[in-house]
C-alpha positions as YAML, in Angstrom:
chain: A
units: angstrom
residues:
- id: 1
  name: UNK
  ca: [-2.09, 0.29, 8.69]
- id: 2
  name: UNK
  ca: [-4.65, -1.76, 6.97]
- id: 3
  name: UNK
  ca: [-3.96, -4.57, 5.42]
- id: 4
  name: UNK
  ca: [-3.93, -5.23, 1.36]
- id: 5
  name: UNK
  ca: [-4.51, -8.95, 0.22]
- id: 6
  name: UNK
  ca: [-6.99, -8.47, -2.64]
- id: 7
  name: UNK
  ca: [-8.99, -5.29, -3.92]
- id: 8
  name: UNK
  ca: [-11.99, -4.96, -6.34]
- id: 9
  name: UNK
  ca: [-13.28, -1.84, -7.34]
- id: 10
  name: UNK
  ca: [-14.11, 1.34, -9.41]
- id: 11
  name: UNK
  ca: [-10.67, 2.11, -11.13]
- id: 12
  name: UNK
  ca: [-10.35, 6.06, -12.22]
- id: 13
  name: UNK
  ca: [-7.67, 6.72, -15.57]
- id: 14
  name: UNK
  ca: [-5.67, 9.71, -15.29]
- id: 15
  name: UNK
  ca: [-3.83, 8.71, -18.27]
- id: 16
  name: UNK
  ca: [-0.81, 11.54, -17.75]
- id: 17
  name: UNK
  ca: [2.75, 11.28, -17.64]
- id: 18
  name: UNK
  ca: [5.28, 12.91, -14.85]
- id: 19
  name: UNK
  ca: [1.92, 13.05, -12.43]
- id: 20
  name: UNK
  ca: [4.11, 14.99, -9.99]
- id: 21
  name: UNK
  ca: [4.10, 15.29, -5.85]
- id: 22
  name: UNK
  ca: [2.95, 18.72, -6.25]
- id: 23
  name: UNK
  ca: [0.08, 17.75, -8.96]
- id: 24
  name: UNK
  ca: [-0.89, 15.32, -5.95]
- id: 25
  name: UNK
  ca: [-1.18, 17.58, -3.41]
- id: 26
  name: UNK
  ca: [0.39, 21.53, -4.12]
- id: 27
  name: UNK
  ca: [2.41, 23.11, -1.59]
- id: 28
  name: UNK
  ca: [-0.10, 25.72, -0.48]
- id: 29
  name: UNK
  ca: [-2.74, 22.43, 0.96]
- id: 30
  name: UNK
  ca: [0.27, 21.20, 3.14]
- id: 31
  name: UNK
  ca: [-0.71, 23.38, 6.21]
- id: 32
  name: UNK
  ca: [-1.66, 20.22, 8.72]
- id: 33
  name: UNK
  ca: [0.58, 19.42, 11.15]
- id: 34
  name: UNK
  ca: [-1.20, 15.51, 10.94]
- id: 35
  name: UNK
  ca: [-2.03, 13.21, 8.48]
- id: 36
  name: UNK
  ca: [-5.76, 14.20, 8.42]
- id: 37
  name: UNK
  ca: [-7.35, 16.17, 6.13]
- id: 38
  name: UNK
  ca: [-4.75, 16.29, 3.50]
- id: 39
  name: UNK
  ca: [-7.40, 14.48, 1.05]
- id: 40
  name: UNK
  ca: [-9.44, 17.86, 0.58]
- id: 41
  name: UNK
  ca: [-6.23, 18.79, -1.21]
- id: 42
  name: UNK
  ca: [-5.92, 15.92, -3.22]
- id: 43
  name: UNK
  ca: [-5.24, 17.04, -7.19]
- id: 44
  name: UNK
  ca: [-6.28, 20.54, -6.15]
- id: 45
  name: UNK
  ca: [-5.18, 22.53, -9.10]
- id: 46
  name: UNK
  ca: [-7.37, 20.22, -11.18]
- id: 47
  name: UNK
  ca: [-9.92, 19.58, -8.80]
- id: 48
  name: UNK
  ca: [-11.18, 22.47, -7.95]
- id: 49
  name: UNK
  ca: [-11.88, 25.36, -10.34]
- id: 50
  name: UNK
  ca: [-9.57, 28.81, -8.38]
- id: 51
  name: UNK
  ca: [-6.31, 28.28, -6.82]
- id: 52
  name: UNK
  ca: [-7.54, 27.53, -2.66]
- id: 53
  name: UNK
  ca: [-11.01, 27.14, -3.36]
- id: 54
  name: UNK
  ca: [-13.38, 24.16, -3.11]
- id: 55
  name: UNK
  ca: [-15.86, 24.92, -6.23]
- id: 56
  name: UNK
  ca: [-15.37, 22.16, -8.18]
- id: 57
  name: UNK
  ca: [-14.33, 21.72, -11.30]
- id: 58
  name: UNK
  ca: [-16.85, 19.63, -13.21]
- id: 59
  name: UNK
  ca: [-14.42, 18.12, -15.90]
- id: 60
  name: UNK
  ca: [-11.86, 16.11, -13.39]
- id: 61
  name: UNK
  ca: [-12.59, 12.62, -13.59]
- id: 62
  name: UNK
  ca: [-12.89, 12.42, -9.54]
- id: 63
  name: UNK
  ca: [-15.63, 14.86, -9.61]
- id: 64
  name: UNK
  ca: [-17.63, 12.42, -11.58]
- id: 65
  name: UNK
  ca: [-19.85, 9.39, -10.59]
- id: 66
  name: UNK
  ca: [-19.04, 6.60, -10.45]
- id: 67
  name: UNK
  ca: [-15.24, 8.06, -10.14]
- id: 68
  name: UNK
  ca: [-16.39, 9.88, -6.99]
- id: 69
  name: UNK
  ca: [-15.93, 5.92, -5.33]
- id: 70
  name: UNK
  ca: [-12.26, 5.11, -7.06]
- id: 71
  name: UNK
  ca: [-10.30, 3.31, -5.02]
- id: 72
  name: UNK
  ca: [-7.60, 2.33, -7.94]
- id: 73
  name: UNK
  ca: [-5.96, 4.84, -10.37]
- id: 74
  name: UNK
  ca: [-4.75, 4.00, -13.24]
- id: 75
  name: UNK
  ca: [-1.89, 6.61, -14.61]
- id: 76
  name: UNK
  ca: [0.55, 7.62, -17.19]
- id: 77
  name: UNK
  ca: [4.66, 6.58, -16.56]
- id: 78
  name: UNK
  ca: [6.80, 8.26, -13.45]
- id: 79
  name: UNK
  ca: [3.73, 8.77, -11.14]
- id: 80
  name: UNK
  ca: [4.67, 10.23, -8.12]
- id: 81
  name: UNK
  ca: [7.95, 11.90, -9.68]
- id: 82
  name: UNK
  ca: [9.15, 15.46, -8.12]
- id: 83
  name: UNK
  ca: [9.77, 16.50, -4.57]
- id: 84
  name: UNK
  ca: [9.80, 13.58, -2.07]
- id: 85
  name: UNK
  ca: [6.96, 15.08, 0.02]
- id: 86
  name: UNK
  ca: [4.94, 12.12, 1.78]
- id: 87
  name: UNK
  ca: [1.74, 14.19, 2.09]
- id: 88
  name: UNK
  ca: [0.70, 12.87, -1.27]
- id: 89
  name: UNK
  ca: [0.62, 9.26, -0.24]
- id: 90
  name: UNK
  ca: [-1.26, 10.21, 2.43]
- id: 91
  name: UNK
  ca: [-3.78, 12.80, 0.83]
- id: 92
  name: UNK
  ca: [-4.29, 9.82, -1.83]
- id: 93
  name: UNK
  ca: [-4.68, 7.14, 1.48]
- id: 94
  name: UNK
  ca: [-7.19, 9.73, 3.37]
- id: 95
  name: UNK
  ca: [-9.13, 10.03, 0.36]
- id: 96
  name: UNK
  ca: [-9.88, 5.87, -0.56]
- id: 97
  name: UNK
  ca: [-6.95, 5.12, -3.03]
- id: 98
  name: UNK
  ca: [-5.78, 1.45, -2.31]
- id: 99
  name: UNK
  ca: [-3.92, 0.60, -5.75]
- id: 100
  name: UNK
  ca: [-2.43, 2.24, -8.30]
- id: 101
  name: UNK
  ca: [-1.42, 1.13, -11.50]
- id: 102
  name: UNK
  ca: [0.93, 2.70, -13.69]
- id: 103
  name: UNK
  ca: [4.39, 2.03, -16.02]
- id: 104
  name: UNK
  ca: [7.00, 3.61, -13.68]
- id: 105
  name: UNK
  ca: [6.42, 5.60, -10.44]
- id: 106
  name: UNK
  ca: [9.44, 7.96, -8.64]
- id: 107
  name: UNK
  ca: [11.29, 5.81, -6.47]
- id: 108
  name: UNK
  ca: [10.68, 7.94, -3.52]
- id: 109
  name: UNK
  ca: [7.14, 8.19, -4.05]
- id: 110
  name: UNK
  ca: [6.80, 4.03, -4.81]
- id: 111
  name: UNK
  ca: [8.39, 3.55, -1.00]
- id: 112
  name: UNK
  ca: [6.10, 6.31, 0.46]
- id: 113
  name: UNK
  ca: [3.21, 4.14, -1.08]
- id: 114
  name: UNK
  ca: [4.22, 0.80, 1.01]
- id: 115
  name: UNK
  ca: [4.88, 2.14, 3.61]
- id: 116
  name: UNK
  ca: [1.60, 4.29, 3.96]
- id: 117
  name: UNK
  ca: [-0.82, 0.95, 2.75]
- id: 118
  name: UNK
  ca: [-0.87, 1.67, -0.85]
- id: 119
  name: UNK
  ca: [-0.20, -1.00, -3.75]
- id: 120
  name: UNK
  ca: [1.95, 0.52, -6.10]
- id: 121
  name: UNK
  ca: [1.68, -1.78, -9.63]
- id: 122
  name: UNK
  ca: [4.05, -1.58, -12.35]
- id: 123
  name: UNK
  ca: [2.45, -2.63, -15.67]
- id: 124
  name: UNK
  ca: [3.70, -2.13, -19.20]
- id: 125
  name: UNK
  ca: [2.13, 1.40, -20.54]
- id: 126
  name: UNK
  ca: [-0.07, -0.70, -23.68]
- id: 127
  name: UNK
  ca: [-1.54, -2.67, -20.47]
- id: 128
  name: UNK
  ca: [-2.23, -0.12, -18.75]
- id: 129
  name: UNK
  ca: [-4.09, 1.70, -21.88]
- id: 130
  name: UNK
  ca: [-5.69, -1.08, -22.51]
- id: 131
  name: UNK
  ca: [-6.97, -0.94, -18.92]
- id: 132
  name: UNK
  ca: [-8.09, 2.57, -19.03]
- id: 133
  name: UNK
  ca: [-9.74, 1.91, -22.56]
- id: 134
  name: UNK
  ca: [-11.75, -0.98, -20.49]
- id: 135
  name: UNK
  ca: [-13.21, 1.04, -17.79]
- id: 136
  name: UNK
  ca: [-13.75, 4.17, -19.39]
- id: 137
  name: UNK
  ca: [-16.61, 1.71, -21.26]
- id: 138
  name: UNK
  ca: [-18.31, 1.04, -18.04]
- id: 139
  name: UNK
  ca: [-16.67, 2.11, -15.01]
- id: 140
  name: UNK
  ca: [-19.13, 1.27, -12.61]
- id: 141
  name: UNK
  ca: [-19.46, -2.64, -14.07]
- id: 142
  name: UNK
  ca: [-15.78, -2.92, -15.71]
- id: 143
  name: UNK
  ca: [-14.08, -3.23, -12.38]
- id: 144
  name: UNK
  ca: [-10.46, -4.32, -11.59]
- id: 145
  name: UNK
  ca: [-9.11, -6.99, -9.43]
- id: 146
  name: UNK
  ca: [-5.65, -6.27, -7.55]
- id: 147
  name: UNK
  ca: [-4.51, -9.49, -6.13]
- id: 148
  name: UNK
  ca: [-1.37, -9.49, -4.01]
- id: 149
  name: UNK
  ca: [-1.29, -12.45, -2.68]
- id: 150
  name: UNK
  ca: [-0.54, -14.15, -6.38]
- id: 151
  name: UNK
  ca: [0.98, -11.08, -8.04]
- id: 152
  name: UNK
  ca: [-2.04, -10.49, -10.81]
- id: 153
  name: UNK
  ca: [-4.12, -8.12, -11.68]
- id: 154
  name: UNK
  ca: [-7.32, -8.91, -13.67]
- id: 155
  name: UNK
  ca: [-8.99, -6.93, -16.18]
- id: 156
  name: UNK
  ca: [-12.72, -6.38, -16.65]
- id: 157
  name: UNK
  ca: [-12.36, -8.48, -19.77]
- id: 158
  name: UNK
  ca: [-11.09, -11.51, -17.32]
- id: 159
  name: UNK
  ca: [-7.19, -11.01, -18.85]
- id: 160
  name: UNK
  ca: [-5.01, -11.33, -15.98]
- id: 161
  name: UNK
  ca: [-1.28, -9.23, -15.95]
- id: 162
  name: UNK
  ca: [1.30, -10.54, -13.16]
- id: 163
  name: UNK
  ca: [3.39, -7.67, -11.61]
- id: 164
  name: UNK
  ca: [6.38, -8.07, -9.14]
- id: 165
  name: UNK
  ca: [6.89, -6.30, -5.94]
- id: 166
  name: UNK
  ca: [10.23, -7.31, -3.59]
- id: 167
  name: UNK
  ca: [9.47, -9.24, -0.90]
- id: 168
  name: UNK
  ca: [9.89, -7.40, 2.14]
- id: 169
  name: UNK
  ca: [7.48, -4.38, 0.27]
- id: 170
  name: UNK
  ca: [5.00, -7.33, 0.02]
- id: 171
  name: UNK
  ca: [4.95, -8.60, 3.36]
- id: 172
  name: UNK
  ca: [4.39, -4.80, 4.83]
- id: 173
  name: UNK
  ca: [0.92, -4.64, 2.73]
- id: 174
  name: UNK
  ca: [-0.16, -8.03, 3.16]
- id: 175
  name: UNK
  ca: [0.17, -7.66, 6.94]
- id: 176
  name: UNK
  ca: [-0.90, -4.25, 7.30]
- id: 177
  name: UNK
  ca: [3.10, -2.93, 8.97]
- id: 178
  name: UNK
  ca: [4.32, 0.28, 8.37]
- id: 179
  name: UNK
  ca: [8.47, 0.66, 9.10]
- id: 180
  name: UNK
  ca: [8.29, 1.11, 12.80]
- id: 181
  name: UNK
  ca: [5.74, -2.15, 13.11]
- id: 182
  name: UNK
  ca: [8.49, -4.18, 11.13]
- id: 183
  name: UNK
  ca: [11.21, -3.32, 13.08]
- id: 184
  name: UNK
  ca: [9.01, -3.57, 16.53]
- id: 185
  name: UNK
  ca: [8.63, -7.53, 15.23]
- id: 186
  name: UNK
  ca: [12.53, -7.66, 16.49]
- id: 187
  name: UNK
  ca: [12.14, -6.53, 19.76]
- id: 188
  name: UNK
  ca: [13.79, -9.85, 21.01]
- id: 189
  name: UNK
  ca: [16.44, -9.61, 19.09]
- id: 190
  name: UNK
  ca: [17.16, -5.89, 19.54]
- id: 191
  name: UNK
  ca: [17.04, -6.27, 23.59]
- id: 192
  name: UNK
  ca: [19.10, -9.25, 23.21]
- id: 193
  name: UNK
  ca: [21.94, -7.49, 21.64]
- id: 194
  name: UNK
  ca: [21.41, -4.67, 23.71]
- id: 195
  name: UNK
  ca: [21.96, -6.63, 26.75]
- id: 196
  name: UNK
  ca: [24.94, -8.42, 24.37]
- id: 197
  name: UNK
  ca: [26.77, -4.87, 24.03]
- id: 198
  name: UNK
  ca: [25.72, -3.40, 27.65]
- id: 199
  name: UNK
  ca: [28.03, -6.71, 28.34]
- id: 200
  name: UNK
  ca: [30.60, -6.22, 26.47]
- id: 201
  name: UNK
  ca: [30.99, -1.67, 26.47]
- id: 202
  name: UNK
  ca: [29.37, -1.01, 29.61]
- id: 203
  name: UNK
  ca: [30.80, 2.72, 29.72]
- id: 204
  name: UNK
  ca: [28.71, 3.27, 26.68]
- id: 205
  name: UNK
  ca: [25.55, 3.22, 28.95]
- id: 206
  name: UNK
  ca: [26.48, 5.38, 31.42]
...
C-alpha cells in the first residue's frame, strides 16, 4: 500500500449528502473477481450517460478538465454510507483518489478507506463549502494541501483546518500497512506465544 504523508493536488466538489456505496460503484460494475478495474465503474450512474455503457456524460464534474486529474474529493456529510461493500474504496483507489474530505463518512466505509491507502478527513460542513467555493474558482491553480503528518489541511487561500484521525489509523497511512502488514510487524511476538502455548497445551497441536 502506498504510503500517505502529504498530498497536493486538483481537489473535485461533489457537494452531496448520503454519497452512498452503490452511488460509488453500483452493483451491476462489481463483476471482477480482483481489485483491478473496478475504477471504470467508478460513479457510473452519473458518469456515464445509459445504465452499462461508457458514453460519457458531459455534465459530471470527473468528466471535466482539470477534474479529469482529482486526486482529492471534497463531499457532502455521511460519504460512503449504505452497504459495506469495499469495492468502492478500491474503485476510488484504482482510479487516483488519495484524500477525501467531507463532514461525516459511514463508519464502515471510513475503515475501508485506511485500510485501502485513502485519507479520510472529517471537516466541519461550512469548511468544507468554503473549500469547494475555493476551487470551483480555479481548480487547476486553487489546489489543496492534505498534511498528515501535522493533522492540517490548507486551503488555496493559505487557511489551514486541523482534523484528527486515531492513532493506529494514522500510522497504517503514514507507513503505507494495510491490516495483514500490521499484524505481520508481530511476528516475534506471535511465534513466541505460539511456542509459549505449544508448551503449555501440547494436545492442541496435534
Amino acid at each position: 500500500m502506498e504510503k500517505f504523508a502529504q498530498l497536493t493536488a486538483i481537489a473535485a466538489p461533489i457537494m452531496r449528502i448520503n454519497i452512498d456505496t452503490d452511488v460509488i460503484i453500483p452493483s451491476r460494475e462489481m463483476k471482477r473477481v480482483s481489485k483491478e478495474g473496478l475504477s471504470e465503474g467508478m460513479f457510473a450512474n452519473w458518469r456515464y450517460t445509459k445504465p452499462g455503457g461508457r458514453e460519457e456524460n458531459p455534465d459530471f464534474i470527473l468528466n471535466q478538465e482539470p477534474y479529469r486529474q482529482a486526486r482529492i474529493l471534497l463531499s457532502g456529510d455521511n460519504f460512503g454510507c449504505g452497504s459495506s461493500r469495499e469495492h468502492a474504496v478500491w474503485a476510488l483507489a484504482e482510479w487516483g483518489i488519495r484524500a477525501i474530505i467531507t463532514p461525516g463518512f459511514g463508519n464502515i466505509f471510513y475503515g475501508n478507506c485506511v485500510r485501502n491507502g485513502i485519507l479520510p478527513v472529517v471537516l466541519d460542513n461550512q469548511i468544507v463549502e468554503d473549500l469547494a467555493s475555493q476551487v470551483e474558482a480555479d481548480p487547476a491553480i486553487n489546489q489543496i494541501t492534505v498534511n498528515l503528518e501535522n493533522y492540517t489541511v490548507t486551503a488555496p487561500d493559505g487557511s489551514q483546518h486541523n482534523f484528527d484521525i486515531a492513532p493506529a489509523d494514522r500510522e497504517m497511512l503514514l507507513e503505507g500497512l494495510d491490516g495483514i502488514a500490521v499484524t505481520q510487524r508481530r511476528d516475534a511476538d506471535i511465534l513466541a506465544f505460539q511456542a509459549q502455548d505449544q508448551q503449555q497445551r501440547p494436545w492442541i497441536y496435534l
